[in-house]
C-alpha positions in Angstrom: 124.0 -141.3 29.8 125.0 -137.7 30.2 128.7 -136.3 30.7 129.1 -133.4 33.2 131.2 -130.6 32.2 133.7 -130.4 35.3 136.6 -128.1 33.6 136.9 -124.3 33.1 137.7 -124.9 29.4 135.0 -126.9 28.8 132.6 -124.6 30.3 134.2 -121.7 28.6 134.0 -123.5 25.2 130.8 -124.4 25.4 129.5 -121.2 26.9 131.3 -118.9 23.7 128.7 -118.3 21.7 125.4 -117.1 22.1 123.0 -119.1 23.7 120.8 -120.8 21.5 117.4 -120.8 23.9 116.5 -118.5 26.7 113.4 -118.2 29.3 112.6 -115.5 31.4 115.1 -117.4 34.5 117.4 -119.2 32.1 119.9 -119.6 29.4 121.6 -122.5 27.7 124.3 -122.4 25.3 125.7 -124.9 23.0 129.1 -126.0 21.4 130.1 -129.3 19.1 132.4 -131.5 21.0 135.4 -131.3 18.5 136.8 -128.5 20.3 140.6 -129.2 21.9 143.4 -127.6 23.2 146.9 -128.3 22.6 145.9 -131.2 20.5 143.8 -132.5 23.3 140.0 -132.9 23.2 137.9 -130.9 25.8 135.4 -133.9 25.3 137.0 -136.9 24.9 133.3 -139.0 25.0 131.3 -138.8 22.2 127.6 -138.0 24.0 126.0 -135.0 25.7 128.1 -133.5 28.0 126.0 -130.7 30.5 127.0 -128.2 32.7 124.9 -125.6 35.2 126.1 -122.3 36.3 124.3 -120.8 39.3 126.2 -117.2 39.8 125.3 -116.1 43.9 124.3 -113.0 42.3 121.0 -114.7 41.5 120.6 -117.6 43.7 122.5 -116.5 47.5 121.8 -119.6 49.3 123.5 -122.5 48.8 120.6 -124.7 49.3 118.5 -122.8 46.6 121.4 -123.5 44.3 121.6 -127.2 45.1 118.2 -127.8 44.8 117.8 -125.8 41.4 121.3 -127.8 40.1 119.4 -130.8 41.2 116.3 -130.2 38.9 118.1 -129.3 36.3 120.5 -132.7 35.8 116.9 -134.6 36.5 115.3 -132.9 33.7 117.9 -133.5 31.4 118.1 -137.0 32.3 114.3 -137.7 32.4 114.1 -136.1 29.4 112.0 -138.3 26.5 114.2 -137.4 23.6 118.0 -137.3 25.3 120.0 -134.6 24.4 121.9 -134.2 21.5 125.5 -135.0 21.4 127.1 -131.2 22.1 128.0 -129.5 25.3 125.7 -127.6 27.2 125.4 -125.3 29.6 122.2 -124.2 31.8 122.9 -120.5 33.0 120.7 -118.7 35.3 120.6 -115.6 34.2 118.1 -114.1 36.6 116.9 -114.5 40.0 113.4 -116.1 41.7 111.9 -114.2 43.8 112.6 -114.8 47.0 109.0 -112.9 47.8 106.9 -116.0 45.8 109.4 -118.3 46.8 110.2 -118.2 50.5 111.8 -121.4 51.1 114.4 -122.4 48.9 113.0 -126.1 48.7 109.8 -125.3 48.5 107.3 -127.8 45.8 106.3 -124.6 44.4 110.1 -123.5 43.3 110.9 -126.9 42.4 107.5 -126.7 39.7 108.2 -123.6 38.5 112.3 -124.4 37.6 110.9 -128.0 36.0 108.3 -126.0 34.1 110.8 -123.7 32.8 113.3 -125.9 32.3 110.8 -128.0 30.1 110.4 -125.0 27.7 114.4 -123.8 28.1 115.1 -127.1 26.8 112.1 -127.8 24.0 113.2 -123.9 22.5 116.7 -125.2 21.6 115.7 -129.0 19.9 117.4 -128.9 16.6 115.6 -128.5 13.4 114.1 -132.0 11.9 115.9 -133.2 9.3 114.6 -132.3 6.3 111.8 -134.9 4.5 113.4 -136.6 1.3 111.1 -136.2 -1.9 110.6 -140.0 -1.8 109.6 -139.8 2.2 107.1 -137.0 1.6 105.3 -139.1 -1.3 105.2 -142.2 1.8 103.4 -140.1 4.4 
């Protein structure tokens, strides 16, 4: 199961680095969950915590950012591999065009946010640990 980040600290910790995967709509940043403050722990649960960020500058209707926020939490939690223990943050960083996209709960949207939301999300899968000499002789 996955945590939501519901604080401002927690989104600004998580959100102070540089993200570590983009796509041409999207961002997502990262951040290890020991982060406190005064001596309290921003992420008290050990598991994924995510958070979105929709700015209106990039999506003006409320009902195109509720239906993106929507398909991004069922990604994540459809996901086959579930995320790694960290927070995250989705970030749209640019706008869809409201010229290919009339209605904001159109199939078509939905697809294309899935779709990119897919690759936002395969782009930042940590590296594989490393094969031991005595596992590469095995396979």
């Amino acid at each position: 199961m996955t945590q939501r980040l519901r604080s401002r600290q927690q989104f600004q910790a998580a959100m102070a680095g540089a993200p570590v995967a983009k796509t041409p709509h999207f961002a997502l940043h990262r951040t290890a969950l020991d982060v406190s403050v005064e001596g309290k722990s921003l992420f008290p649960v050990a598991d994924a915590w995510l958070g979105v960020l929709l700015p209106k500058r990039w999506a003006r209707r409320a009902v195109t950012r509720n239906a993106i926020r929507r398909q991004i939490y069922e990604v994540a939690r459809h996901r086959a591999a579930p995320l790694p223990q960290a927070a995250w943050v989705v970030r749209l960083r640019s706008e869809f065009s409201r010229k290919q996209f009339v209605s904001a709960t159109s199939d078509a949207l939905k697809r294309a946010v899935r779709l990119e939301l897919e690759q936002l999300l395969s782009r930042a899968q940590l590296p594989k640990p490393a094969m031991s000499a005595e596992a590469r002789d095995v396979v």
